[in-house]
C-alpha positions as CSV (number, residue, x, y, z in Angstrom):
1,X,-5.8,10.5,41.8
2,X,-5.4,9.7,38.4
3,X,-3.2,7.3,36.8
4,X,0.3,8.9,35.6
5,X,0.4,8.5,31.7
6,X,2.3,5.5,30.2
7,X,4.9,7.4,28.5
8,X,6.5,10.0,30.5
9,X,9.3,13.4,29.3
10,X,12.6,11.8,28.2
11,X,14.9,14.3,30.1
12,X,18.0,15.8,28.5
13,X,20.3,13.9,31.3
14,X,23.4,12.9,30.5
15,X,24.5,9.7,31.3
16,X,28.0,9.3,32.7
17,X,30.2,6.2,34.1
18,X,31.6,6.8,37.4
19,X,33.1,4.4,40.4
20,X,30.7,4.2,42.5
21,X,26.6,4.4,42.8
22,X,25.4,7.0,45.0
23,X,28.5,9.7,45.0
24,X,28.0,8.9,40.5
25,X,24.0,9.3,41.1
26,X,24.8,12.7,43.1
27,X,26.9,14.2,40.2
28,X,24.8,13.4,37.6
29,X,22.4,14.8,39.1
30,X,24.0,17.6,39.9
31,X,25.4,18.0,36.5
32,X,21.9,18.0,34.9
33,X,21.1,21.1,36.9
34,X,24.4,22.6,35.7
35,X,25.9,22.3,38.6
36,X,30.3,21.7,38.2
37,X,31.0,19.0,39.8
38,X,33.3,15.8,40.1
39,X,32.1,12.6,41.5
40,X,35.5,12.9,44.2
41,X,34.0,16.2,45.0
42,X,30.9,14.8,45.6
43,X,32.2,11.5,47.6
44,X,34.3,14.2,49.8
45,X,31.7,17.0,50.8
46,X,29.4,14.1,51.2
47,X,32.1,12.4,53.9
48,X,31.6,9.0,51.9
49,X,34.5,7.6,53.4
50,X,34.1,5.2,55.9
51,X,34.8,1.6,57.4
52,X,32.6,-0.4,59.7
53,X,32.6,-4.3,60.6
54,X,29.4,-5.5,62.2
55,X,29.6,-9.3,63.6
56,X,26.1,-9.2,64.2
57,X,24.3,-7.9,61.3
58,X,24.1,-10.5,58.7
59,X,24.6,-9.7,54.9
60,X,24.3,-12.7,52.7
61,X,24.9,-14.8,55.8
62,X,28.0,-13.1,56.4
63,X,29.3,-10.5,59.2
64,X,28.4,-7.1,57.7
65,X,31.7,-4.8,56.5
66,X,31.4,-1.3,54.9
67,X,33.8,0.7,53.6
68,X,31.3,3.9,53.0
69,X,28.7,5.4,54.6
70,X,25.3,4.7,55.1
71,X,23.5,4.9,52.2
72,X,21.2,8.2,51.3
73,X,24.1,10.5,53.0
74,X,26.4,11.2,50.6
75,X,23.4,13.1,48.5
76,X,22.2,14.8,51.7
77,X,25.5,16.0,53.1
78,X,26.7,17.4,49.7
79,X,23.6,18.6,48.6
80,X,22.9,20.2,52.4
81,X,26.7,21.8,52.1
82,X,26.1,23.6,49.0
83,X,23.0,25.0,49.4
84,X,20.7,22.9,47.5
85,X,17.6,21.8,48.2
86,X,16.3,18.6,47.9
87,X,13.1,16.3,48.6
88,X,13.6,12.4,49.9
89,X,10.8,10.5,50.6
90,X,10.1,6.5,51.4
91,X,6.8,4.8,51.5
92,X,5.1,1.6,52.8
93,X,3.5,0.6,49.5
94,X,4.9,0.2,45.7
95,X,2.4,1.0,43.7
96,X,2.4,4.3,45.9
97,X,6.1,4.9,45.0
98,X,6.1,4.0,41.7
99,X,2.9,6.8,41.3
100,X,4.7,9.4,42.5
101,X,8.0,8.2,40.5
102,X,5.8,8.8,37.5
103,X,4.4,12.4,39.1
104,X,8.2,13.3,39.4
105,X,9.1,12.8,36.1
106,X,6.3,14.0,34.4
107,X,7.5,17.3,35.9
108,X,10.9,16.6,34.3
109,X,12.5,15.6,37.1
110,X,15.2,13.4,37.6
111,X,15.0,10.7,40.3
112,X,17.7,9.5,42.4
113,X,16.4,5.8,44.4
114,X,18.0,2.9,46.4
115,X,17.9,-0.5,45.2
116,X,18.7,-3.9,45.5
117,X,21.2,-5.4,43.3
118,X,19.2,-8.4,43.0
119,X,16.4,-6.9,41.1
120,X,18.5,-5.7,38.4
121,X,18.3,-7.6,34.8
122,X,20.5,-5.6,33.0
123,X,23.5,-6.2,35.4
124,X,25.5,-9.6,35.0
125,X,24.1,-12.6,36.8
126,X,27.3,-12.6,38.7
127,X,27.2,-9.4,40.3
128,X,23.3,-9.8,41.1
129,X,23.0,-10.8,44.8
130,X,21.4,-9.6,47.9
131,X,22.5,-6.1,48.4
132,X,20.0,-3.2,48.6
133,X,21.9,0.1,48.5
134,X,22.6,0.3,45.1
135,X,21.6,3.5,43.6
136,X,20.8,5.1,40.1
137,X,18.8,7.3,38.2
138,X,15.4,7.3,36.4
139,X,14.7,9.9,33.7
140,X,12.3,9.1,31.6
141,X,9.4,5.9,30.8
142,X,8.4,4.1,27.5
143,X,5.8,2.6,27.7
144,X,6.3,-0.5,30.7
145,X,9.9,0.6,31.0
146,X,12.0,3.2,32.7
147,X,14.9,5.0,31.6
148,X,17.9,4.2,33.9
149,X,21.1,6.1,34.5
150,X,23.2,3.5,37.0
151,X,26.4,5.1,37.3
152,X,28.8,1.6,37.1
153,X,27.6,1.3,33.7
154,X,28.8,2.8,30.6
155,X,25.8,3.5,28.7
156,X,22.2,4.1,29.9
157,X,19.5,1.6,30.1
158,X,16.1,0.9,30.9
159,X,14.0,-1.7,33.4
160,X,10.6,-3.4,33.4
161,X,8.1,-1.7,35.8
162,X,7.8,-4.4,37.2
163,X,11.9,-5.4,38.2
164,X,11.8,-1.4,39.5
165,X,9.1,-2.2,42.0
166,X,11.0,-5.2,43.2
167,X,14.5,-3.6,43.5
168,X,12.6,-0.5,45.1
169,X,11.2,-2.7,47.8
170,X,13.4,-5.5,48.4
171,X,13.8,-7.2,51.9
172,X,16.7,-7.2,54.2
173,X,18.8,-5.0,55.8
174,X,19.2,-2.0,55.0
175,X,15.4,-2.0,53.2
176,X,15.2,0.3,50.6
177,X,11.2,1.2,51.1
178,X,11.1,2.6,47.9
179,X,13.2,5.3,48.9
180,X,13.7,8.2,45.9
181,X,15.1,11.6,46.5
182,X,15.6,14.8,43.3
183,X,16.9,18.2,43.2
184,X,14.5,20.9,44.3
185,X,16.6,24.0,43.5
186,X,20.1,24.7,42.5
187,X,21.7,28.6,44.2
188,X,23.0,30.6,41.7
189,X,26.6,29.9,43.6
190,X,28.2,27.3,46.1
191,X,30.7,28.0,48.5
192,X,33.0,25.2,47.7
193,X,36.0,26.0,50.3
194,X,33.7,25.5,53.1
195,X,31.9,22.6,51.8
196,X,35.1,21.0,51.5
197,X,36.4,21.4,54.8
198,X,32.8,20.6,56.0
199,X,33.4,17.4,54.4
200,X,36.7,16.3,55.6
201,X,35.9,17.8,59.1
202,X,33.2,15.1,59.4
203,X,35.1,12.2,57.5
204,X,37.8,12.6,60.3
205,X,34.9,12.6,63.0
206,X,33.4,9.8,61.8
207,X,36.6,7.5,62.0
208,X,38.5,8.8,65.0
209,X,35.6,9.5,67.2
210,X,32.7,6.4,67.1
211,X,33.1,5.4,71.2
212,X,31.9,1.4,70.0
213,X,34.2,-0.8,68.5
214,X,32.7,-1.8,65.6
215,X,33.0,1.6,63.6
216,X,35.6,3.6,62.4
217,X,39.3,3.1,63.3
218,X,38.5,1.3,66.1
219,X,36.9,-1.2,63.7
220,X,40.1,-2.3,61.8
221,X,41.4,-4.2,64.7
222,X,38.5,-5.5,65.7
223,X,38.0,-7.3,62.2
224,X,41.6,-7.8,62.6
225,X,41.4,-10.2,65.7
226,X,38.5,-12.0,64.2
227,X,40.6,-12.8,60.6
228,X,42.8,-14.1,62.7
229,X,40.6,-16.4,64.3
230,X,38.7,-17.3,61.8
231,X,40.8,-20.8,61.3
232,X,39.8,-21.6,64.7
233,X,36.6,-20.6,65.2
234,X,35.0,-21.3,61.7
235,X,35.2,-24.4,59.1
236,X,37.2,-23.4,55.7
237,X,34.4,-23.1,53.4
238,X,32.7,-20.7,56.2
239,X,36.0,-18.4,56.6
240,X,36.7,-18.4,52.8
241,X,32.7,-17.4,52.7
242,X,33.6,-14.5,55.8
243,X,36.6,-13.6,53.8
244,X,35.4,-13.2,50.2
245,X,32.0,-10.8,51.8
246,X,35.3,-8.5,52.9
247,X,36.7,-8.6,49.6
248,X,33.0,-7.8,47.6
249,X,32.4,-5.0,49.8
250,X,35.9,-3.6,49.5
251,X,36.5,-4.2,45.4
252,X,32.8,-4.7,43.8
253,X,30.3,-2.9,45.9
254,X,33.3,-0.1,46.5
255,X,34.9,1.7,43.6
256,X,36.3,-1.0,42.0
257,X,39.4,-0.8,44.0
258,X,40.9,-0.2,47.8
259,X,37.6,0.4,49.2
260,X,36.6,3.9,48.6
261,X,40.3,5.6,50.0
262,X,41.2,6.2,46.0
263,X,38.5,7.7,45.3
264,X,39.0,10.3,48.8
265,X,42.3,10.8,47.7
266,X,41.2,12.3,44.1
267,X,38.7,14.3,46.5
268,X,41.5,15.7,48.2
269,X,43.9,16.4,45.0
270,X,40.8,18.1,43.7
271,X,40.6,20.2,46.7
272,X,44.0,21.3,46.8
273,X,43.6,22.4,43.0
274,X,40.9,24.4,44.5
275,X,41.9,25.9,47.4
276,X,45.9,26.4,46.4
277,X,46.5,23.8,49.6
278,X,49.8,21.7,48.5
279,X,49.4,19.8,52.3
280,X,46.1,18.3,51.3
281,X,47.8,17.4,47.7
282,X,50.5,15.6,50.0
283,X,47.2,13.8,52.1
284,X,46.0,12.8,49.0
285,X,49.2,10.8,47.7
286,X,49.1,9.6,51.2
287,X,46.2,8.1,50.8
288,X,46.9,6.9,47.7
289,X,49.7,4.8,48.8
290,X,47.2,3.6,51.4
291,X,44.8,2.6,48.9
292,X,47.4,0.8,47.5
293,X,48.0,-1.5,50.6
294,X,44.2,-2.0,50.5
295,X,44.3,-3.3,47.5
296,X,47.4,-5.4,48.4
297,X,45.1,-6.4,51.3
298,X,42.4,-7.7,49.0
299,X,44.6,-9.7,46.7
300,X,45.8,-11.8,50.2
301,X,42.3,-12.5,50.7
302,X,41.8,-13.5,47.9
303,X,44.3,-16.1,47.5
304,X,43.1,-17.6,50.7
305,X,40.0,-17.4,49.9
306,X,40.4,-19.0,46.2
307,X,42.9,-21.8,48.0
308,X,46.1,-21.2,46.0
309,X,49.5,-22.7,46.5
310,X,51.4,-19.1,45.3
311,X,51.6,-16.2,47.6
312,X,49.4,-17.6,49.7
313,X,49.6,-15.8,53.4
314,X,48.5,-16.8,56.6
315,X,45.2,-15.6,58.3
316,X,47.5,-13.8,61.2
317,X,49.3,-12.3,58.0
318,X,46.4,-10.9,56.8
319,X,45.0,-9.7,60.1
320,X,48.5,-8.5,60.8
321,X,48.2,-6.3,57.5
322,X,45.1,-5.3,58.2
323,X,46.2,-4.0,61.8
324,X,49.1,-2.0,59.7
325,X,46.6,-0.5,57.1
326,X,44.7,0.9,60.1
327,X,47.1,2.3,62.0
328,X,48.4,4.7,58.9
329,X,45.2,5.2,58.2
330,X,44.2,6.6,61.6
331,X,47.8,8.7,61.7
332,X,46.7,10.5,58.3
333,X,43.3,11.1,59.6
334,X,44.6,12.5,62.8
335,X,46.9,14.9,60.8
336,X,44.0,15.6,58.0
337,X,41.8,17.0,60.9
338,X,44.2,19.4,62.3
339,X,44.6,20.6,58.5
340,X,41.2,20.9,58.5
341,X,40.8,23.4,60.9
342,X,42.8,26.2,59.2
């Protein structure tokens, strides 16, 4: 096969910020094929929202916490729900994903892909660490660089080759294998009241119903008894370590705030513009207020984790918040899925 052409299309995409990777990647992508579409309408249909605390699985040397879902859903379930058809592929060599990166585009196709943080010169040193399920979007190539839309930024930018194939297939859990994924074709029409409940239908599954411990609602008070014995069980550099993981995956790999239940709650204030709903307008200020004892949550940890003399709160404080957070959580959730089924 021969070798894809140095400098490939510059596609008309347009590049906008949004609060988080994959739901941002999925409506800009979407937007490029004219699709309307809000990045909380694309985090809701998708069912981004989540929460998970695995002991076992090691991230950075710390028990793994996720406040989303896993990554590559959020563009399946969204697209899947409104009728567009898409390709996703992964492979076991990089020079055979960046080749057909380059085939891709030089059909003028966008490209969605997974990533690792890491890999990623034109982020800050400080938010480059081991995490692989960052997404973004390559449009274009000039000459040994590729044109990159990455959502949490607010302009586009462009990447060495050579820090793409690194990013693309970094090690670690989860591995990205080079994983890419674009728009196939876009239906003249979506049914967006269906997608919507679709989406909030399996949100509400997803955190009610998990039978094991360390998912969903059952996963708040499970993360809950082990804050609380962290002091204990753990030295204090080590539970500060535990602690501030919690807080990176809630505030920095999240939207910037409350992990991920501000940015449901504009999905559901969108929905009820939609649909003329007022009670899912009435879930979303619910949700709101929740995210704001997240957030409240996160500043707590903070101070412990940071050692300060001010406001400083106990770990059973924090667990005991925590505990509080998930049980309105789960009682809005319960009531949410009932609404649902109208």
């Amino acid at each position: 096969m021969e070798q894809a052409p140095a400098t490939l299309p510059r596609l008309s995409l347009e590049h906008f910020q949004h609060a988080h990777c994959e739901s941002g990647v999925t409506t800009n992508l979407l937007r490029f094929y004219g699709v309307d579409i809000s990045e909380p309408l694309s985090f809701g249909i998708g069912a981004g929202l989540f929460f998970g605390h695995i002991p076992f699985l090691k991230v950075n040397g710390t028990p793994g916490t996720t406040f989303r879902t896993w990554p590559g859903a959020i563009f399946k379930r969204a697209t899947q729900r409104l009728g567009i058809q898409i390709h996703s592929q992964k492979f076991s060599r990089p020079e055979q994903a960046m080749q057909a990166l380059d085939e891709v585009l030089e059909r003028g196709i966008p490209v969605g892909m997974q990533t690792s943080v890491y890999y990623l010169p034109y982020l800050p040193e400080a938010f480059r660490f081991h995490f692989n399920a960052h997404n973004l979007v390559v449009y274009g190539k000039e000459g040994d660089e590729y044109l990159v839309s990455d959502p949490v930024l607010e302009t586009a930018t462009r990447i060495h080759t050579s820090d793409l194939a690194k990013a693309r297939f970094a090690k670690g859990a989860p591995e990205p294998k080079g994983f890419m994924y674009y728009v196939k074709q876009v239906p003249p029409q979506s049914d967006y009241p269906n997608a919507i409940l679709a989406g909030i239908r399996q949100t509400c599954f997803m955190m009610l119903s998990p039978p094991l411990p360390w998912f969903g609602c059952n996963a708040f008070a499970l993360l809950a008894k082990k804050i609380r014995s962290y002091p204990k069980t753990l030295s204090t550099r080590k539970a500060a370590l535990y602690l501030g993981n919690i807080i990176r995956m809630q505030e920095e790999i999240g939207t910037g705030g409350a992990g991920f239940r501000y940015l449901f709650a504009a999905f559901l204030q969108e929905a009820a513009e939609r649909m003329h709903r007022e009670d899912l307008k009435k879930f979303s200020e619910e949700l709101t207020v929740i995210g704001d004892a997240w957030r409240n949550f996160a500043y707590s940890a903070a101070r412990i984790v940071k050692a300060r003399t001010s406001d400083l709160v106990s770990f059973q404080q924090l667990s005991d918040q925590l505990l509080d957070i998930g049980h309105r959580e789960k009682e809005v959730l319960k009531r949410l899925r009932k609404a649902a089924q109208k």
